[in-house]
C-alpha positions in Angstrom: 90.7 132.3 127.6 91.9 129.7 130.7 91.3 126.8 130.1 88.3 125.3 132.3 89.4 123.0 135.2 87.8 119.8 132.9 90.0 120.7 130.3 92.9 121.4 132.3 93.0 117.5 133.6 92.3 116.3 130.4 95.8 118.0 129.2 97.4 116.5 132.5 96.2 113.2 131.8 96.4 113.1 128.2 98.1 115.8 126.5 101.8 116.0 127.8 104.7 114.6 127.0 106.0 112.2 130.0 109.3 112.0 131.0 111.4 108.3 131.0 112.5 107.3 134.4 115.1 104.4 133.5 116.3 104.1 136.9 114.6 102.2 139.4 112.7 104.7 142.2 111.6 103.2 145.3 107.9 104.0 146.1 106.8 104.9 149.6 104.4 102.3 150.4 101.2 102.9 152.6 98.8 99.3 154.2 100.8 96.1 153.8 101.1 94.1 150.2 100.9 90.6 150.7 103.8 88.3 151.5 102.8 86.0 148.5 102.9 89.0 145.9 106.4 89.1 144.5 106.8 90.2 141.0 106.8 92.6 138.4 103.1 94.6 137.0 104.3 95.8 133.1 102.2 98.4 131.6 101.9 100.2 128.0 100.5 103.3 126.7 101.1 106.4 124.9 103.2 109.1 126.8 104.8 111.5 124.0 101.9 113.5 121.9 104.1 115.8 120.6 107.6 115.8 118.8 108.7 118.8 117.9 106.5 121.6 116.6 104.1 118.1 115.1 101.1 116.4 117.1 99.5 113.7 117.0 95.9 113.9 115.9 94.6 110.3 117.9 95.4 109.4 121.9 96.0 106.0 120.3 99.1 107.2 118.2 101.1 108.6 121.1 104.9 107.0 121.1 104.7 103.8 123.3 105.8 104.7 127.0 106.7 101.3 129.5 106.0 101.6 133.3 106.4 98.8 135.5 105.7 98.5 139.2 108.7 95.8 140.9 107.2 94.1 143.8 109.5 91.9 146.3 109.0 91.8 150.1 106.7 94.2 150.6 108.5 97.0 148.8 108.2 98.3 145.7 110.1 100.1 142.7 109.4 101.4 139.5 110.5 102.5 136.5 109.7 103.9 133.2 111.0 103.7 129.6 110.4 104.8 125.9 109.7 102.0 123.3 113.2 102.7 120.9 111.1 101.5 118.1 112.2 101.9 114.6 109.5 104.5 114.3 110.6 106.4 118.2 114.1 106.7 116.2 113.1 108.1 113.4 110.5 110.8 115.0 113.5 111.9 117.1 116.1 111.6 114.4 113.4 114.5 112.5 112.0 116.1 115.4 109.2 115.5 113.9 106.3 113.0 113.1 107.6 111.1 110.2 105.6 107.4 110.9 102.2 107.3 109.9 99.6 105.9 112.7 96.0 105.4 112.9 95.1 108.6 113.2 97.5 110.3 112.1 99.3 110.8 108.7 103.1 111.9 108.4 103.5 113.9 106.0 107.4 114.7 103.6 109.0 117.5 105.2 108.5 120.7 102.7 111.8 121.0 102.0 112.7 117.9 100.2 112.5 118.0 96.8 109.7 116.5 94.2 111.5 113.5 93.7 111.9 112.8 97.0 108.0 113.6 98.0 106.2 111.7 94.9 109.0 108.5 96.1 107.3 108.8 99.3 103.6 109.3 98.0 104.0 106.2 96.4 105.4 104.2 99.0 102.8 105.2 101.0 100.0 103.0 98.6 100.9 99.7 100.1 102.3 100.8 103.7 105.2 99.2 105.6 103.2 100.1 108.9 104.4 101.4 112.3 106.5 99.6 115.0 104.9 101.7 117.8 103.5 99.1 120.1 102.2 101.5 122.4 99.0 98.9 123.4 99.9 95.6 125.0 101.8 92.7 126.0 102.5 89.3 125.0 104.5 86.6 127.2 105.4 83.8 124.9 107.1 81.4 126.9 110.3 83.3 128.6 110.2 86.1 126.2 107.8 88.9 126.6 106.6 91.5 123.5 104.6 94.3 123.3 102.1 94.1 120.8 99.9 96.7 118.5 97.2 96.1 116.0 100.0 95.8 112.6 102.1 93.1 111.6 105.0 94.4 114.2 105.9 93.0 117.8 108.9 94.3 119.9 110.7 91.9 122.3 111.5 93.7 125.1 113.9 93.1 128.7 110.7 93.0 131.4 113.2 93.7 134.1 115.0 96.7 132.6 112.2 97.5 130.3 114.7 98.0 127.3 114.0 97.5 123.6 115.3 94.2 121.7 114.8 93.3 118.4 111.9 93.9 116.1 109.4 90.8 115.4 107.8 90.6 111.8 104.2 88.7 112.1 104.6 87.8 108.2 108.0 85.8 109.0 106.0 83.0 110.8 102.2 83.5 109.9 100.6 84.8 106.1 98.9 88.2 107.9 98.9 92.2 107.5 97.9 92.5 110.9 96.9 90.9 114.4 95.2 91.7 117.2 97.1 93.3 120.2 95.2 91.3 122.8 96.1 87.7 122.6 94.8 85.0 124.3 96.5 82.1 126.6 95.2 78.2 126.7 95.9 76.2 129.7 99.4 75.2 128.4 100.6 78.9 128.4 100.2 78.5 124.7 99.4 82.0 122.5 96.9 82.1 121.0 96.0 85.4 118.1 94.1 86.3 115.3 95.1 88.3 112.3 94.0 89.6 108.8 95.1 88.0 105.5 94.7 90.6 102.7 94.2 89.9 99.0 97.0 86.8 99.4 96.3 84.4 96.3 93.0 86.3 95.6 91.6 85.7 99.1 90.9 87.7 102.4 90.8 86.3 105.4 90.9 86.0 109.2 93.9 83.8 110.6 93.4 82.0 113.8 96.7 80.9 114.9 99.1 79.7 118.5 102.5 80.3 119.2 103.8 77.4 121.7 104.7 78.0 125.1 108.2 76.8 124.4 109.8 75.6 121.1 110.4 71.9 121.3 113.3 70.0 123.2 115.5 69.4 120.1 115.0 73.2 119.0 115.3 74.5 122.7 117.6 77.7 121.4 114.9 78.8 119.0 112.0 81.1 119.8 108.7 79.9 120.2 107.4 82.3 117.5 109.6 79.7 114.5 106.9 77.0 115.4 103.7 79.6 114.8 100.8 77.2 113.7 97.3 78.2 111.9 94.6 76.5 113.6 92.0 78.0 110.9 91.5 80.1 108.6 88.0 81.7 108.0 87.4 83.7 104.7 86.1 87.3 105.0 82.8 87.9 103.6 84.1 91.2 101.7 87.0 90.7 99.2 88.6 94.2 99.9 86.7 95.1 103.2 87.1 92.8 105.7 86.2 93.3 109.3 87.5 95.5 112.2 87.9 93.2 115.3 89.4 94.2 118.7 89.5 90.7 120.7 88.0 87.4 120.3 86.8 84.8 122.8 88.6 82.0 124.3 86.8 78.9 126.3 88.6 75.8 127.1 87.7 74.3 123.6 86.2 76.6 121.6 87.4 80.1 119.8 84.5 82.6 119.5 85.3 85.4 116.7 82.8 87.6 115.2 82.6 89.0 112.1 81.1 92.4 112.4 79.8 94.9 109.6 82.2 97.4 111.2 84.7 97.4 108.4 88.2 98.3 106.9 88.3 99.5 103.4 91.2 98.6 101.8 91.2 100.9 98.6 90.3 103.5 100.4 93.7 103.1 102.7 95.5 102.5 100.2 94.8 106.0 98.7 94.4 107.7 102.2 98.1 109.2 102.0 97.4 110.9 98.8 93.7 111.8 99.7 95.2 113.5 103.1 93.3 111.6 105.2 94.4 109.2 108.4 93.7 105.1 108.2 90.8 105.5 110.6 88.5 107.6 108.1 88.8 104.3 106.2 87.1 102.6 108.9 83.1 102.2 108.4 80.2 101.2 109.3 78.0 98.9 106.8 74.8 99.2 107.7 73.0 96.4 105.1 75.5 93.9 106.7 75.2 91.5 109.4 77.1 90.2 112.2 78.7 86.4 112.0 79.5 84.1 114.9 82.1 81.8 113.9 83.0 78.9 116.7 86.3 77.2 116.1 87.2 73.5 117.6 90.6 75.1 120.0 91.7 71.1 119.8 91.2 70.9 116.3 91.1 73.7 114.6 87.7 72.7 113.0 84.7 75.6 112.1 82.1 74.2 113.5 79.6 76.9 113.6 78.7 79.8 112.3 75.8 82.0 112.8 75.1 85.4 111.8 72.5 88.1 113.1 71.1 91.7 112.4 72.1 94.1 115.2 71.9 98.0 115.6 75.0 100.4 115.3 77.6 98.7 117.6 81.1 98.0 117.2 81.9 94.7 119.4 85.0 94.9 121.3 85.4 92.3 124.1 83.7 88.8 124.4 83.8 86.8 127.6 83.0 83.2 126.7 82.7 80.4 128.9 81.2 76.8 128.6 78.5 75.7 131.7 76.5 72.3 131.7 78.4 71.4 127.9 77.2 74.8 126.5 78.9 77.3 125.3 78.0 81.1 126.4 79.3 84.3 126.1 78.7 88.2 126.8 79.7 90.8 124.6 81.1 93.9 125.8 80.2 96.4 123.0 80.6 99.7 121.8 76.9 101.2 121.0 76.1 104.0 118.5 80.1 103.6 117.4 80.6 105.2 120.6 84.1 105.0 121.7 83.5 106.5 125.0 80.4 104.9 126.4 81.2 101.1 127.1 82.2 98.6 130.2 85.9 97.6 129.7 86.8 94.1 130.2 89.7 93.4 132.2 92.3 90.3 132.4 91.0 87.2 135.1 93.6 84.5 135.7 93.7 82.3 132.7 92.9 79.5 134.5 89.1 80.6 134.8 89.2 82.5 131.4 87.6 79.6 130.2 84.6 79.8 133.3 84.5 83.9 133.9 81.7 84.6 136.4 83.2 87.6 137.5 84.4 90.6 135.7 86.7 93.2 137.3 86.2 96.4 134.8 86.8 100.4 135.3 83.7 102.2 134.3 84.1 104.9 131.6 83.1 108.5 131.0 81.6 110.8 128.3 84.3 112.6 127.4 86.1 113.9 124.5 88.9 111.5 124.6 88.6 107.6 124.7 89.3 105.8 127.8 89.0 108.0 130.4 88.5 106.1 133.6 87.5 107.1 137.0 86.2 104.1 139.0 87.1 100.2 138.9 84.0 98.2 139.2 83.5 94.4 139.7 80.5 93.0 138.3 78.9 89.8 138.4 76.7 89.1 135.4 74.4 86.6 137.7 73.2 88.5 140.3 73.6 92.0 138.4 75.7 92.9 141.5 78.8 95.2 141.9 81.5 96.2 143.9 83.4 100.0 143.1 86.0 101.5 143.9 86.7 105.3 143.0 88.3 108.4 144.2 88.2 112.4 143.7 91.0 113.2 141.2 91.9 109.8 140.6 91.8 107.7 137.3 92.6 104.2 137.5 94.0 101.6 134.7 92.9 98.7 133.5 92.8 96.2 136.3 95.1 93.3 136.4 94.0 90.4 138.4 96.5 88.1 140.3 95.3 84.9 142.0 96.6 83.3 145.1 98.8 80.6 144.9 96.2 78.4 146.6 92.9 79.8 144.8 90.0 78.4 144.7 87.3 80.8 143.5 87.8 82.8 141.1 87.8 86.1 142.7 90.5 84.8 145.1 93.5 87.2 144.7 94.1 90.9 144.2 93.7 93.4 141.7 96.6 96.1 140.6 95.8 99.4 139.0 98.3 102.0 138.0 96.4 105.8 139.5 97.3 109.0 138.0 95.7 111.9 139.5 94.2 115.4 137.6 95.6 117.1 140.4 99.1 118.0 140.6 99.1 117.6 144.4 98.5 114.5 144.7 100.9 111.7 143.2 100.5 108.5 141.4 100.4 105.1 142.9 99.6 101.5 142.7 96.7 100.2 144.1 96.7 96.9 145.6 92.8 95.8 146.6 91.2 92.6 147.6 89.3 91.3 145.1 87.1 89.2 146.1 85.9 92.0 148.9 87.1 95.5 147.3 89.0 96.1 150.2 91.9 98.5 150.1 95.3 96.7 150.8 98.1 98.9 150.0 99.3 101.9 148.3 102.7 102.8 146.8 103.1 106.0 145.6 105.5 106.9 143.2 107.3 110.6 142.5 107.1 110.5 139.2 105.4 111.9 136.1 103.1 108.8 135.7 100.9 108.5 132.4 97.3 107.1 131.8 98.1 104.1 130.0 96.4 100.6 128.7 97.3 97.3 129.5 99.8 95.5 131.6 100.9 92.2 132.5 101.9 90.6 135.6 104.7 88.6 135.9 105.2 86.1 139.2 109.0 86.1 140.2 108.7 82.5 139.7 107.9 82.9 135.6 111.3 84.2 134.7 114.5 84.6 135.6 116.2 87.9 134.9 119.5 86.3 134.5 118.1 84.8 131.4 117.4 88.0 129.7 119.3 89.3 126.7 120.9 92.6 126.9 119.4 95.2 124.6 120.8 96.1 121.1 121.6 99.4 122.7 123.5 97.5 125.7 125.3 95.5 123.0 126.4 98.3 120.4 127.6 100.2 123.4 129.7 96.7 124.3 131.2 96.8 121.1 131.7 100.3 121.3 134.2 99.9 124.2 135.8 97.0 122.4 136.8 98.7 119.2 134.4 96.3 117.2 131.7 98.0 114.3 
C-alpha cells in the first residue's frame, strides 16, 4: 500500500539518512540580512536513522548531524558535518548499531561467540554511555561543545564543524549525567546541572559553573579544570531520582524542580538483559509530589524549597525572572506525558534571561513523532498576545534570537530558524525575521539535503577568532601521516 502524503513527509523529515556537506555552499539569498549580522548560526540534531540493515527505534537516537549557516556581508554559506563520535566510529566500523541509546538497545552481533556475548551482557549492567551528542551546544569561553543528556561532551571546530577530543563530565564534576541545555550568567559563566548516583550512599542533583575563562596564571588550561559545585541537593528517592530537562536561571537565583517523573536505576541497570531500551525505565510516580528548590546563584545557598501535588505532567522548560524583588516563573510543561502536545521555549539574549517577557517559541503538532514543528510563534505571557509565522510545507527549528548591538527592549533583534520543507520542490533555507514585528527579512536557500534538527547557537564574529581553533584529531593524524610519524 502507498504510503499516504502525511506519512510520506514524515519519512522526508524524519526517516532518511542525510548526507554530510563538508564544504562550504553558498546560499542564494532572497530580502536583505542586516549589515550588523555577521556570524555563524550552529545547529544539532539527528540525521542518520539507519546504519546498515539496523534502525533506530527513538528520533532522539539518530547519529548527531552539525549544520551551520556562515553569515558575513550579506551573504551566506553553509555546511554540514557528521559528529565522528566514539560511538559514529564504531556504528560504521560494524555497519551496524553497536551503541546503546535512549531508545534503543544494541545488541552482540549473533555471530560472536558465548564468551564474547555474556562479556558484553555484563558490561552492559553499569553502562559506559553514548558519546552521541546529537542535542545541543555549549560555548565555554573560546571553546564550543556539543552536549547530550550523559556524562559525554564533544569539543568541536565551529568554523569547520569538525570533531575534537572527547570531554568526560566525571573528570571535573562527581555526576552520571547532565543536562544538555546549560545556562549562561552575566559573566558568560556556564552554568549545568547533573545527577549523582549512589556516590558514598547518596543520590543527588549537582548544581554546578564552568568559568568563562580559566584564570590569568592558568590561561593555557580549559575552563572545564576549574568546574565548581555551587550546591548539591539530595534526591528524595535513593535509587530513582528525577528526570529533568532544563532548569531556571534569574540573575540570582537557580529554580530546579524535582518532579515525580522518575528514572529507575535497577531497572536500567537490568534493561540490557531484560531486552528493553533506557526509556521503559522512565516512570511516572503518581503518590509523589513535585519540589521547588531555589538556589542563592551568588552563593550557592538552598534557600527554599517547596513542593506541590500536580496532575500527570512532565515539566520541561521554566522561564524565571525576578520583578519588584520577587521571584516568578512559568513552566512550559508536558501534560498527560505527552511528548507531542506542548509550547517549546526558545533561547532570548542572555542578557534578559534573567527578565523574559517575551517568548519566541514554534508551536507543535499531534503527531506520531516528537517535535514536529510547523509555525514559530511569539508570545507574550502579559497580554496573552502573539505574533506567527508559518508556511505550507515548511517546518521551522527552534528559534534563535540575536539582539542588536544597541538593544534596548528585549525583543530588539532578529530571529534565525533553519526550514526544511515536506515537499521535495521546494528547498531549505534560513529564515531571517524581525522580531520584535515578525516581519520577514531575508531568505537564503540552500541546495542541500537539510535535516529537522534541535538546537543551535549563534556565534557573533566578534566572539571568536577562527585562527584560534585547533585542528581536528582527524586533521592532525593525517599531519603525521604525511610526516612519517605514528
Amino acid at each position: 500500500m502507498p504510503l499516504s502524503l502525511g506519512a510520506c513527509a514524515m519519512e522526508v523529515l524524519f526517516g532518511r539518512n542525510k548526507k554530510e556537506q563538508p564544504e562550504p555552499v553558498r546560499a542564494k539569498v532572497t530580502g536583505k540580512i542586516p549589515t550588523w549580522l555577521q556570524g555563524t548560526l550552529l545547529r544539532n540534531g539527528p540525521g542518520k536513522h539507519t546504519v546498515g540493515e539496523t534502525r533506530y527505534n527513538h528520533w532522539f537516537d539518530g547519529l548527531a548531524l552539525l549544520h551551520s549557516f556562515t553569515i558575513r556581508d550579506g551573504e551566506v554559506c553553509y555546511r554540514s558535518r557528521y559528529l565522528r563520535s566514539d560511538t559514529y566510529n564504531a556504528n560504521m566500523e560494524a555497519n551496524r548499531i553497536v551503541v546503546s541509546e535512549f531508545g534503543t538497545m544494541a545488541y552482540p552481533d549473533p555471530s560472536k561467540n558465548l564468551l564474547s556475548k555474556a562479556f558484553t551482557y555484563l558490561s552492559h549492567t553499569i553502562p559506559d554511555f553514548t558519546d552521541n551528542c546529537l542535542i545541543n551546544f555549549m560555548k565555554c569561553g573560546e571553546d564550543v561543545y556539543v552536549t547530550t543528556e550523559t556524562n559525554y561532551i564533544r569539543k568541536i571546530n565551529p568554523q569547520t564543524l569538525e570533531t575534537l577530543e572527547k570531554v568526560d563530565y566525571r573528570k571535573y564534576v562527581g555526576i552520571n549525567m547532565a543536562t544538555a541545555h546549560p545556562h549562561y550568567d552575566s559573566a558568560g559563566n556556564v552554568l549545568n546541572i547533573g545527577t549523582s548516583i549512589v556516590d558514598k550512599g547518596k543520590t543527588k542533583y549537582v548544581i554546578f559553573k564552568i568559568p568563562a575563562a580559566a584564570p590569568d596564571r592558568m590561561k593555557r588550561k580549559s575552563p572545564l579544570q576549574h568546574t565548581e559545585v555551587l550546591c548539591s541537593i539530595p534526591s528524595r528517592s535513593l535509587l530513582s531520582p528525577s528526570y529533568y530537562h532544563s532548569f531556571g536561571v534569574t540573575e540570582n537565583y537557580i529554580i530546579f524542580l524535582e518532579q515525580p517523573f522518575k528514572l529507575d536505576i535497577l531497572k536500567m541497570a537490568t534493561a540490557y538483559i531484560r531486552g528493553v531500551s533506557w526509556a521503559s525505565c522512565l516512570a511516572f510516580h503518581r503518590e509523589d509530589k513535585t519540589y521547588i528548590h531555589i538556589v542563592n546563584q551568588r552563593t550557592g545557598k538552598l534557600v527554599s524549597t517547596k513542593f506541590y501535588t500536580d496532575p500527570m505532567v512532565v515539566f520541561h522548560h521554566i522561564n524565571a525572572y525576578e520583578e519588584d524583588g520577587c521571584l516568578l516563573f512559568d513552566v512550559i510543561a508536558y501534560e498527560d506525558s505527552s511528548l507531542y502536545n506542548c509550547f517549546y521555549l526558545a533561547n532570548l539574549k542572555q542578557g534578559f534571561e534573567g527578565n523574559s517577557r517575551i517568548i519566541p517559541v514554534p508551536t507543535l503538532k499531534r503527531f506520531a513523532v516528537p517535535l514536529c514543528t510547523d509555525k514559530i510563534l511569539k508570545y507574550d505571557i502579559l497580554t496573552k498576545s502573539f505574533l506567527r509565522w508559518g508556511e505550507q510545507h515548511c517546518w521551522p527549528s527552534e528559534p534563535v534570537f540575536v539582539p542588536t548591538p544597541d538593544a534596548k527592549e528585549e525583543d530588539d533583534g532578529i530571529l534565525l530558524s533553519a526550514i526544511v520543507s515536506s515537499d521535495p520542490q521546494k528547498l531549505p533555507f534560513l529564515l531571517i525575521l524581525d522580531a520584535k514585528t515578525f516581519a520577514e527579512l531575508a531568505r537564503a536557500y540552500v541546495d542541500v539535503d537539510m535535516h529537522l534538527d534541535l538546537h543551535g547557537l549563534f556565534i557573533p564574529d566578534t566572539d571568536w577568532d577562527p585562527r584560534k581553533q585547533a585542528p581536528s584529531q582527524e586533521v592532525q593524524d593525517r599531519a603525521s601521516s604525511q610526516t612519517g610519524q605514528v
